[in-house]
VMD Tcl script that draws the C-alpha trace (Angstrom):
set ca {
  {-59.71 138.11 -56.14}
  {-59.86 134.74 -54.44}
  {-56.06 133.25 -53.59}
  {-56.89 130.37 -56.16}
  {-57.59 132.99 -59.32}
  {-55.06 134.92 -57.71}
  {-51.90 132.00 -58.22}
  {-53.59 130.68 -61.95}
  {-52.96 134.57 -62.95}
  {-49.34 135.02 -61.43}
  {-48.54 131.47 -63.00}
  {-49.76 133.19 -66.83}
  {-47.59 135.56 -66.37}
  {-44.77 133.72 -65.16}
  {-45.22 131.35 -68.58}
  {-44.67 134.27 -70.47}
  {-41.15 134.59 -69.25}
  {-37.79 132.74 -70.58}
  {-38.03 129.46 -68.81}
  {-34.57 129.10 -68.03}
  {-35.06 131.80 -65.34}
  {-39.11 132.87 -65.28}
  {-39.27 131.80 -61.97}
  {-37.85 134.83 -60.12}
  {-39.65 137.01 -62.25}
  {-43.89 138.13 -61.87}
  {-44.18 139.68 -64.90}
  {-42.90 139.56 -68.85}
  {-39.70 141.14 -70.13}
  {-41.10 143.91 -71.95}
  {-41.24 143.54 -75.78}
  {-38.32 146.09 -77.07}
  {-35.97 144.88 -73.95}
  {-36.91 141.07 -75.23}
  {-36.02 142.26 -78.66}
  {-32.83 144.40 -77.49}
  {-31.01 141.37 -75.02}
  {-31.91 138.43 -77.30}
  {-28.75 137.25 -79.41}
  {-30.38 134.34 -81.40}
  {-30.73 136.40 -84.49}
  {-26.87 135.92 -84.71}
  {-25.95 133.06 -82.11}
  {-28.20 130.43 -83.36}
  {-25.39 130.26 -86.15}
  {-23.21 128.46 -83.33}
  {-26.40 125.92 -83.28}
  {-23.65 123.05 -84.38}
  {-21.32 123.32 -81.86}
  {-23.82 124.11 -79.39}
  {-25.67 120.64 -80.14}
  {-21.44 119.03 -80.00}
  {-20.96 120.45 -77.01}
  {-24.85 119.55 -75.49}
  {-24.08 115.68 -76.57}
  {-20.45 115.73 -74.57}
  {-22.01 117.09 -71.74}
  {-25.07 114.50 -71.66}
  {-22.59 111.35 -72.45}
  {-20.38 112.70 -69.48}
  {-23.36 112.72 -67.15}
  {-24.47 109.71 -68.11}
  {-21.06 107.86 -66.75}
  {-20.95 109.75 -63.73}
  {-24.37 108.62 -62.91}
  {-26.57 111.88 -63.32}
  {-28.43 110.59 -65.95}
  {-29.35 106.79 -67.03}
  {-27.80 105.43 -70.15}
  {-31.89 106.07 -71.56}
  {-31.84 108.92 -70.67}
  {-28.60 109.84 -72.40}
  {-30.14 108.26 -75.69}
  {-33.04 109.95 -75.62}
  {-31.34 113.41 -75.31}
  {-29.00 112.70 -77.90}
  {-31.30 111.49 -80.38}
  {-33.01 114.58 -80.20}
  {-30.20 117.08 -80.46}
  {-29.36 115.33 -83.30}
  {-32.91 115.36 -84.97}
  {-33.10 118.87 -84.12}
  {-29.67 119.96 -85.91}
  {-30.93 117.80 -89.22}
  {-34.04 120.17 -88.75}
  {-31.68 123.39 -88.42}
  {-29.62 122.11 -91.42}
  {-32.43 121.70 -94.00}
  {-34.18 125.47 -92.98}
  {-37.24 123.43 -90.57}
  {-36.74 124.42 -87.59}
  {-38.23 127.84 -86.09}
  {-36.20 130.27 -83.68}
  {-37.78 132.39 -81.47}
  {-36.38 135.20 -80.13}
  {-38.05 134.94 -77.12}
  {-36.21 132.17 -76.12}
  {-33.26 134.51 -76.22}
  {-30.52 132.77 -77.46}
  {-29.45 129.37 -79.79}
  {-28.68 127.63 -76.26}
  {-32.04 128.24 -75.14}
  {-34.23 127.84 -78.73}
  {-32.48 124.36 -79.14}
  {-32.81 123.15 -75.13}
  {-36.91 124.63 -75.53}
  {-37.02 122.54 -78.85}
  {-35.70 119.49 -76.67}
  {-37.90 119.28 -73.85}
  {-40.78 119.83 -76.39}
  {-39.98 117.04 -78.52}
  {-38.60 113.86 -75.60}
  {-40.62 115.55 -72.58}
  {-39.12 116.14 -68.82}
  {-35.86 114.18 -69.74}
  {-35.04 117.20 -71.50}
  {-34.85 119.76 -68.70}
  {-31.84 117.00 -67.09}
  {-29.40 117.92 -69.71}
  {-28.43 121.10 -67.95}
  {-27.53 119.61 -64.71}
  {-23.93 120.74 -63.89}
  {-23.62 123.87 -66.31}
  {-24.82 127.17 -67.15}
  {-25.49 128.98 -70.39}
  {-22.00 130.84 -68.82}
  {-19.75 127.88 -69.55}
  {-21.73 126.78 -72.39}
  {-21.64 130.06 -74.51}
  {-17.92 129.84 -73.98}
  {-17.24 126.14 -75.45}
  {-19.32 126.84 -78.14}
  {-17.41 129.79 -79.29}
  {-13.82 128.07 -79.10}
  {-15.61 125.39 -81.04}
  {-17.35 127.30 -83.76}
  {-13.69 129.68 -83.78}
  {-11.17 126.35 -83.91}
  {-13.18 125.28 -86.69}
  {-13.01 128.55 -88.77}
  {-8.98 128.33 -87.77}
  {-8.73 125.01 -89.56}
  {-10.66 126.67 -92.35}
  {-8.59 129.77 -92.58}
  {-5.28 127.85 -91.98}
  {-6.30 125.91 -95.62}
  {-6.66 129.29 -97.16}
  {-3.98 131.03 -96.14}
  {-1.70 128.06 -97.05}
  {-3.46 128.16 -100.39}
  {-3.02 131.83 -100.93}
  {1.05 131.21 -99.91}
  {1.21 128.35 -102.47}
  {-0.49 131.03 -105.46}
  {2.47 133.79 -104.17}
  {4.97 130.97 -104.35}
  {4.26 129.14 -107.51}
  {4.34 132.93 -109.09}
  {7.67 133.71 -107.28}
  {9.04 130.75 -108.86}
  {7.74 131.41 -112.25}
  {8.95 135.19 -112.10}
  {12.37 134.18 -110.09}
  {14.63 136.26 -112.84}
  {12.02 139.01 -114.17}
  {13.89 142.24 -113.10}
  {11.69 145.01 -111.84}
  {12.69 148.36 -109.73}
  {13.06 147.70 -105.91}
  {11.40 150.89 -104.27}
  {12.15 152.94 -100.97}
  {9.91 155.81 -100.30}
  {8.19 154.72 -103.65}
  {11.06 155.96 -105.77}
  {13.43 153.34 -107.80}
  {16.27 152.29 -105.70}
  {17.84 149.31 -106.92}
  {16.52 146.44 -109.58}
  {15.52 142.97 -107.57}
  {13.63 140.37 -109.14}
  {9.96 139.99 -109.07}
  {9.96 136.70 -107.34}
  {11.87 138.17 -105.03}
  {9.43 140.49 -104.22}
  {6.30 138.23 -104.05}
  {8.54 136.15 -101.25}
  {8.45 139.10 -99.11}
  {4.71 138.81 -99.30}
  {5.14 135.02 -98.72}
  {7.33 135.94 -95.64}
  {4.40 138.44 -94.45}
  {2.02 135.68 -94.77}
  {4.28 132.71 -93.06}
  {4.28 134.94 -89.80}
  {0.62 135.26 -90.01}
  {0.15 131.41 -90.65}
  {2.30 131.19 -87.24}
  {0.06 133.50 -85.61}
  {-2.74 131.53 -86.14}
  {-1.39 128.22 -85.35}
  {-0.55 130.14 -81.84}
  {-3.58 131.26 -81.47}
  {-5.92 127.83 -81.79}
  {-3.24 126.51 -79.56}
  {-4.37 129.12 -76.78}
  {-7.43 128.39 -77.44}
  {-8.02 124.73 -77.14}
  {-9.17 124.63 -73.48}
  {-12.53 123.53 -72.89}
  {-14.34 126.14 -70.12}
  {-16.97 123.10 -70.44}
  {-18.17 121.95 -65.98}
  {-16.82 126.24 -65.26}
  {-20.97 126.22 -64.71}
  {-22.15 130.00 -63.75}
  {-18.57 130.96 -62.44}
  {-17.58 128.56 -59.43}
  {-17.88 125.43 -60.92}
  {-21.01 122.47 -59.98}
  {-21.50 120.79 -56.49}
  {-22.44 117.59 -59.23}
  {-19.58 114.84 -60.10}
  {-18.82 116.06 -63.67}
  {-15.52 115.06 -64.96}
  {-14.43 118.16 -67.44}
  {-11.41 115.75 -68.40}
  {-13.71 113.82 -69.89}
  {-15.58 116.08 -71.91}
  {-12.98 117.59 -72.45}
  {-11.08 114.99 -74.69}
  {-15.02 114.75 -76.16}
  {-14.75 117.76 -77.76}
  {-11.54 117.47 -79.38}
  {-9.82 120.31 -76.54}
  {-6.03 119.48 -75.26}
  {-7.66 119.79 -71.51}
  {-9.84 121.39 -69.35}
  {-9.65 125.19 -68.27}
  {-8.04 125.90 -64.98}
  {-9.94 128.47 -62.94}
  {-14.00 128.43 -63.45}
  {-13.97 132.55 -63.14}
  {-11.53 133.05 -65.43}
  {-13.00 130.28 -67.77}
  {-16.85 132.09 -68.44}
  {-14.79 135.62 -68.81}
  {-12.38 135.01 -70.95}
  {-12.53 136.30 -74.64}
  {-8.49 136.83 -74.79}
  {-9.03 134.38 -77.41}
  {-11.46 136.26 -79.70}
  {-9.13 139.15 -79.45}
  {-6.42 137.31 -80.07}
  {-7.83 135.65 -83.22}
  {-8.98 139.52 -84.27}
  {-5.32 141.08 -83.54}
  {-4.27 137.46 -86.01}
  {-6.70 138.93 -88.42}
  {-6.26 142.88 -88.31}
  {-2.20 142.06 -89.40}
  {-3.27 139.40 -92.26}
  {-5.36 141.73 -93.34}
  {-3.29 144.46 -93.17}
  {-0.77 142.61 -94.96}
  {-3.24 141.63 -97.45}
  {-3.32 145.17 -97.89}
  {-0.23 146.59 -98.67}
  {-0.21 143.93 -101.41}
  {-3.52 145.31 -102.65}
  {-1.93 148.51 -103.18}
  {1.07 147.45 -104.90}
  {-1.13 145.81 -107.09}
  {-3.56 148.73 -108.06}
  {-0.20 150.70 -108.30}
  {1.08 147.86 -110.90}
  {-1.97 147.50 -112.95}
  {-1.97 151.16 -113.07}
  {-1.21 153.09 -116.65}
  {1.74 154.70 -115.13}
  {2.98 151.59 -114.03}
  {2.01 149.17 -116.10}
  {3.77 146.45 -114.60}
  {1.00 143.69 -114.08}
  {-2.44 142.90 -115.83}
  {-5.08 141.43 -113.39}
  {-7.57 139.53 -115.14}
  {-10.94 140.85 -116.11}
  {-12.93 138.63 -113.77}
  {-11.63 140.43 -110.96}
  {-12.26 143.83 -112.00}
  {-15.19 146.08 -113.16}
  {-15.32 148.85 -115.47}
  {-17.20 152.08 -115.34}
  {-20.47 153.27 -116.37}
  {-19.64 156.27 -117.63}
  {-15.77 156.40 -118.66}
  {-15.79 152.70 -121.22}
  {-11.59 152.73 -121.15}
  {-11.42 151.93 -117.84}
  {-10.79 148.49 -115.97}
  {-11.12 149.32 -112.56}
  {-8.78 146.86 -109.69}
  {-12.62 146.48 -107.46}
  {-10.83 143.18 -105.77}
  {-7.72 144.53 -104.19}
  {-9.54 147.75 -103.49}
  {-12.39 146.08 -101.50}
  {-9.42 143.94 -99.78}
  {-7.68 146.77 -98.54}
  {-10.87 148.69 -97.69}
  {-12.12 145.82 -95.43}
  {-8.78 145.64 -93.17}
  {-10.41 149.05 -91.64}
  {-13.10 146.90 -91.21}
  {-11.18 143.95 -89.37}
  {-9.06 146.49 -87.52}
  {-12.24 148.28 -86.05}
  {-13.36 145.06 -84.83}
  {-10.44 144.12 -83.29}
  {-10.46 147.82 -81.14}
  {-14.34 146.66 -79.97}
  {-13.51 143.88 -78.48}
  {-10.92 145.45 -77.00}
  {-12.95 148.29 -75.82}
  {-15.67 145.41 -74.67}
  {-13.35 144.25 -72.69}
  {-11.30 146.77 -70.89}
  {-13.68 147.28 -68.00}
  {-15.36 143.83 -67.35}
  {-15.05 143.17 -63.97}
  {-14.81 139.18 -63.28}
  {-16.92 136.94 -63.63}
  {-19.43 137.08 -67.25}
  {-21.64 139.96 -67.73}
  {-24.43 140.90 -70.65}
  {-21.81 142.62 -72.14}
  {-20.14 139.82 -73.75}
  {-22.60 138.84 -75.86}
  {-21.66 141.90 -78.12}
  {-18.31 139.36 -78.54}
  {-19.94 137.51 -81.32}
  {-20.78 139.77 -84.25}
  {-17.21 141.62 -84.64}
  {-16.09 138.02 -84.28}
  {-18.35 136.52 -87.09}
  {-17.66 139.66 -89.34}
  {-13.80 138.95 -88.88}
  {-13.99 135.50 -89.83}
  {-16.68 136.01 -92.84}
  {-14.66 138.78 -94.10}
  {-11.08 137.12 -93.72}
  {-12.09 133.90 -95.24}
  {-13.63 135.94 -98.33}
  {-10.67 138.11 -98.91}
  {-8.25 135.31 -98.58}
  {-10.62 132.93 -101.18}
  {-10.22 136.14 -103.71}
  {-6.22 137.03 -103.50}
  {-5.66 133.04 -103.56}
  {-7.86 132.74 -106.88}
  {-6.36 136.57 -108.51}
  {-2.81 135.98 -107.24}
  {-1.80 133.15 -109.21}
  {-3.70 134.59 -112.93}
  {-1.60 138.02 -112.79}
  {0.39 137.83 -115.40}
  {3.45 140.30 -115.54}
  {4.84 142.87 -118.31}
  {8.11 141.96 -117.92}
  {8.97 144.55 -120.57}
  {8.00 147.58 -118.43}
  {8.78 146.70 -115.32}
  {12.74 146.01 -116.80}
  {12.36 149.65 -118.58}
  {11.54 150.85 -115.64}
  {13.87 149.49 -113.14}
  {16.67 150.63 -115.92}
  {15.64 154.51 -115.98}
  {15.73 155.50 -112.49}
  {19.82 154.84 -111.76}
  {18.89 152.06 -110.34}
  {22.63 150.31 -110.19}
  {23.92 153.38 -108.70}
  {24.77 151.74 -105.34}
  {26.74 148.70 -107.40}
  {28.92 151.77 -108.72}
  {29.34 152.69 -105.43}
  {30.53 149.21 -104.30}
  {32.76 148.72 -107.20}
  {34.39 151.97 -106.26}
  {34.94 150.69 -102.60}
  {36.47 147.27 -104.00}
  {38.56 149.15 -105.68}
  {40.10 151.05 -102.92}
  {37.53 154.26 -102.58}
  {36.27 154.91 -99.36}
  {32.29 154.34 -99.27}
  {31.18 158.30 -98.24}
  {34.13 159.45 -101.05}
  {32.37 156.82 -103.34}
  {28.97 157.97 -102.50}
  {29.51 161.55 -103.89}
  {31.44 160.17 -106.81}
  {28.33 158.25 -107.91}
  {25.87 160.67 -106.75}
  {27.92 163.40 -109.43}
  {27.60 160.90 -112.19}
  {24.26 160.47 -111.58}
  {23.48 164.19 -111.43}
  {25.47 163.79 -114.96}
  {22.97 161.55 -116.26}
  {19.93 163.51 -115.64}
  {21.08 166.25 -117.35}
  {22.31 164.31 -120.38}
  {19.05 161.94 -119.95}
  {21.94 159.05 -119.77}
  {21.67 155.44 -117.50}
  {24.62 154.57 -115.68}
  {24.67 151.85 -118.30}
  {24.53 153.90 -121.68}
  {27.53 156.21 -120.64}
  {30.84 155.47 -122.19}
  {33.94 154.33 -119.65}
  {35.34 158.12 -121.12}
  {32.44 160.11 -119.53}
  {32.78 157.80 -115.90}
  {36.55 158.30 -115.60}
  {35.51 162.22 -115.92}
  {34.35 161.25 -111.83}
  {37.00 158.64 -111.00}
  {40.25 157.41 -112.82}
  {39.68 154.15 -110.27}
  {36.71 152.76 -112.92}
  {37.80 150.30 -115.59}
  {36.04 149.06 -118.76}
  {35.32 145.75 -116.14}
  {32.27 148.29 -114.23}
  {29.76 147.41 -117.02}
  {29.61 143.94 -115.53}
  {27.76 145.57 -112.44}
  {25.94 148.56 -113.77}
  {23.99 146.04 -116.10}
  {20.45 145.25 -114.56}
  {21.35 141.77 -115.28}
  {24.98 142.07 -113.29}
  {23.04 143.84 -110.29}
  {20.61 141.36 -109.44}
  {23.56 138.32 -109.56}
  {25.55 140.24 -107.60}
  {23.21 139.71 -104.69}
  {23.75 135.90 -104.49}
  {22.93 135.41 -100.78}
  {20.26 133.85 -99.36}
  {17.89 136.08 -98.80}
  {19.26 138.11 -101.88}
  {17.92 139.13 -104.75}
  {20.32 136.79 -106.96}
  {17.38 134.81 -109.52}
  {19.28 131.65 -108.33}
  {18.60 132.12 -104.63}
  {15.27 133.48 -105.40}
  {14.55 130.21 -107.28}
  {15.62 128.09 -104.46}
  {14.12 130.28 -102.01}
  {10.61 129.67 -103.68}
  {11.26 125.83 -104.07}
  {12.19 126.07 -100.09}
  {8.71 127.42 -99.77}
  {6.92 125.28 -101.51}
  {8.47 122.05 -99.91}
  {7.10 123.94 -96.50}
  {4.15 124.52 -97.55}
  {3.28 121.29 -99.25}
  {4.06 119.72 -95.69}
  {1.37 121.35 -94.20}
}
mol new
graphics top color blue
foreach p $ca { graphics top sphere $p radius 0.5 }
foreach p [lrange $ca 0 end-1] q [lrange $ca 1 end] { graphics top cylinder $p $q radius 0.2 }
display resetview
């Protein structure tokens, strides 16, 4: 073969390869290893903040004098033509361009010529990949932040509504002593306040632009990362370039954020199927979130807060991959990382859809105040405000603990409340109880009793939920 035919066939083959790194190479990837390593099947949905993040780096080059203020123009004119393509469904990914970095820097050259290759001086697809996750993830914060806070304002509004319905306060799922139901939906508005703080910490971590980090040692070219930087909307620049290309702390962090909402999210999904229950019947969830069953027609099955509670597996598995992805990366980026992005995007996608059905359900459940106050009333539920009375009245508590826990044992046999027994049959256990002890062992007396805040007392629950709301509605 002559050396001429000889260079025009190793230059075919190099055209075949990726041209952001062909050149080393003298022969294709092979097909299934093209198919395995590309990522644009998934990345390409960062193609937004990728094209952000391209314009801040081309503007930033263009006042440090890499590129002419044409230049700049004509590269940004085409990233933006090229997102309005991705946005209406015209534009065509190929996967072996390998990633949404690549497909969208191909697209560029292709469409304004040489000018195109420029608008990689200074980074790498390293650094790059890296700002355009914080990007795409600080925007789905800001999303999730407004529907957490409107989930919190559903809880809240209900608490208030519900701030004297009496219902049975459980340990270890058997009655222990009436609170109100507002009260309990606070405690899941107390759950959900810690998670809202959670996120807030974690978008504060992870506003740092890696942005000028380049491969992992930073560029020899004049960039100023300040700049870009305040471009992109981050509080500053990353401090060390190694650290800056490796770093997925914030991915995990946002996952560890999710795995407790969700978890959280829950526990309140099984109170609820446990409520709208037959043996419970303490709630009714409306039809629109629940299905019925093809075979048994009496049934109204709870399919929302079941799927909820089935996803946090879901979330929490996620949040052990990236853990596991992690835990042996040796600095600086490796291939590896790219599995970051898909337990990510499932977290998000799933988060954001259980949070948009709890805050539509939560606020429609309406409450049988009826059976939950039946219910609180037939487990002994005021036993404990017997047990204080007793102490007030000079009994010591462990004396006054066995005196109550006799009368009780009384009141199973005879199938009597604390409340339906006579002051005749409660002096049988102590002389110290006067006809005064039916202010306490009343449902109604119980709950007031509590009037602390953080009690169960319907007036601190009532300003407890207006507390809330003023919080929230400063958001």
């Amino acid at each position: 073969m002559s050396e001429s035919k000889k260079t025009s066939s190793d230059s075919a083959k190099k055209a075949q390869t990726n041209q952001s790194w062909g050149g080393r190479f003298n022969e294709p990837v092979n097909e299934f290893v093209a198919r395995f390593t590309a990522s644009v099947s998934f990345d390409q949905r960062l193609f937004e903040q990728d094209i952000k993040g391209s314009i801040a780096h081309a503007t930033m080059l263009a006042k440090v004098g890499v590129l002419s203020e044409s230049e700049k123009k004509s590269i940004i004119d085409g990233l933006n033509e090229i997102g309005t393509e991705i946005r209406v469904g015209d534009f065509e990914w190929s996967q072996q361009l390998e990633d949404v970095h690549m497909n969208i820097e191909s697209a560029l050259t292709a469409r304004i010529g040489d000018v195109g290759k420029k608008l990689h001086t200074g980074r790498s697809r390293n650094d790059q990949v890296a700002t355009d996750i914080r990007l795409w993830l600080r925007d789905q914060i800001d999303e999730i932040s407004i529907l957490l806070t409107g989930l919190q304002k559903g809880v809240t509004r209900l608490a208030l509504a519900e701030h004297d319905t009496i219902m049975p306060g459980f340990t270890h799922l058997q009655t222990a002593q009436p609170v109100t139901f507002g009260h309990h939906l606070l405690a899941w508005n107390e759950m959900l306040e810690r998670d809202f703080g959670r996120l807030l910490d974690c978008r504060k971590r992870l506003n740092q632009s890696p942005l000028g980090a380049a491969a992992l040692a930073g560029t020899t070219y004049p960039i100023d990362r300040v700049f870009t930087a305040n471009q992109l909307g981050f509080d500053r620049p990353s401090k060390n370039s190694l650290d800056s290309v490796s770093d997925r702390d914030f991915a995990i962090e946002f996952c560890a954020f999710a795995s407790l909402l969700t978890m959280h999210m829950s526990r309140m999904s099984e109170e609820l199927i446990l409520w709208a229950s037959a043996q419970f019947q303490f709630i009714d969830l409306p039809d629109r979130f629940c299905t019925g069953s093809s075979i048994m027609p009496q049934k109204k099955n709870p399919d929302v807060p079941e799927l909820v509670r089935g996803k946090t597996g879901r979330v929490t598995g996620h949040l052990i991959s990236l853990l596991t992805l992690m835990k042996s990366q040796p600095l600086a980026y490796n291939k590896d990382n790219q599995e970051d992005k898909e337990p990510l995007f499932d977290t998000v996608d799933t988060v954001q859809d259980c949070l948009r059905a709890f805050a539509d359900m939560v606020p429609a459940i309406k409450s049988n105040k009826e059976k939950m106050y039946a219910a609180a009333k037939s487990g002994f539920s005021t036993a404990t405000d017997l047990a204080d009375y007793l102490v007030r009245n000079g009994i010591a508590f462990r004396d006054a603990h066995e005196i109550v826990g006799k009368a009780v044992a009384y009141g199973i046999e005879k199938n009597k409340d604390l409340s339906e027994m006579t002051l005749k049959e409660l002096n049988v256990f102590s002389s110290q109880i006067a006809a005064d002890v039916f202010e306490v062992l009343t449902l109604e007396g119980s709950v007031c009793s509590r009037n602390h805040i953080g009690g169960t007392a319907p007036d601190q629950v009532k300003a407890a939920a207006e507390r809330a709301l003023e919080n929230l509605a400063s958001r």
